[in-house]
N, C-alpha and C positions, 0 to 999 in steps of 0.2 A: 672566519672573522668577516666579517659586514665590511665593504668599504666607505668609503666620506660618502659619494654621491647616494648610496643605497641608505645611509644612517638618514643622511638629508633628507630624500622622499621621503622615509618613514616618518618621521617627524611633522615634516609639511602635511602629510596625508590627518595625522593623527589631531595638528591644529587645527586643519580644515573641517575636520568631524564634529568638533568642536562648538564650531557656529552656530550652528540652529539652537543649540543650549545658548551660550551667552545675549542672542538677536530676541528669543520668545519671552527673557525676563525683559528685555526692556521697552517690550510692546504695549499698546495700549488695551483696554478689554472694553468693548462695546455694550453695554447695558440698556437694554430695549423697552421700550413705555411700556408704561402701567397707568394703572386709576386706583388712586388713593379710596380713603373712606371720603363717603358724599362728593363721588363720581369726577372728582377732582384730576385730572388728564396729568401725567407727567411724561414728558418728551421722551423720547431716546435720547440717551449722550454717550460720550465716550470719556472713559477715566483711565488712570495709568495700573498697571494690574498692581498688586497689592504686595508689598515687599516688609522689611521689621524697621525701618526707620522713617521718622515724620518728613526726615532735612528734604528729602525732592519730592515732597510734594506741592501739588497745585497751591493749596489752601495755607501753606506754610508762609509766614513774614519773610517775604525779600524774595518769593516768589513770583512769578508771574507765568497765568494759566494761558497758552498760544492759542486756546478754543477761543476763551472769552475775553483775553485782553483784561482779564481783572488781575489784581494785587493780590496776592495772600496776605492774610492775618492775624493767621493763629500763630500763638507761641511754638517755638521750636519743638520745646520739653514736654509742655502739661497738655498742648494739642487743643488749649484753650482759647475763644479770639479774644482781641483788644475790647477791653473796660474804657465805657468814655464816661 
């Protein structure tokens, strides 16, 4: 039988293995310029990698993007922006 301090490491060892999974989904993913049609130049940026819900992102109502200091606006649900 295993003792306390030996169950203990194993444990700590196995949360620390852990990390690199948890820390890479909530990295950002860097997306590198291009040129539209009619040579139209778009930057590099950087975006949050891509997950199944709208609630954190940039562009979402009651967010706010730390690149650009904008507000989001789309709807939560439909992923829609604001109708003026």
């Amino acid at each position: 039988m295993l003792s306390r301090p030996a169950i203990s490491a194993i444990t700590l060892t196995f949360l620390i293995s852990l990390l690199p999974i948890a820390t890479k989904a909530r990295q950002d993913t860097h997306v590198k310029g291009y040129t539209r049609k009619g040579n139209t130049p778009v930057r590099s940026y950087k975006r949050k990698a891509p997950n199944k819900t709208k609630l954190d992102n940039y562009g979402t109502k009651g967010n706010l993007n730390p690149n650009t200091g904008k507000v989001g606006k789309e709807d939560r649900f439909t992923g829609k922006g604001e109708r003026r």
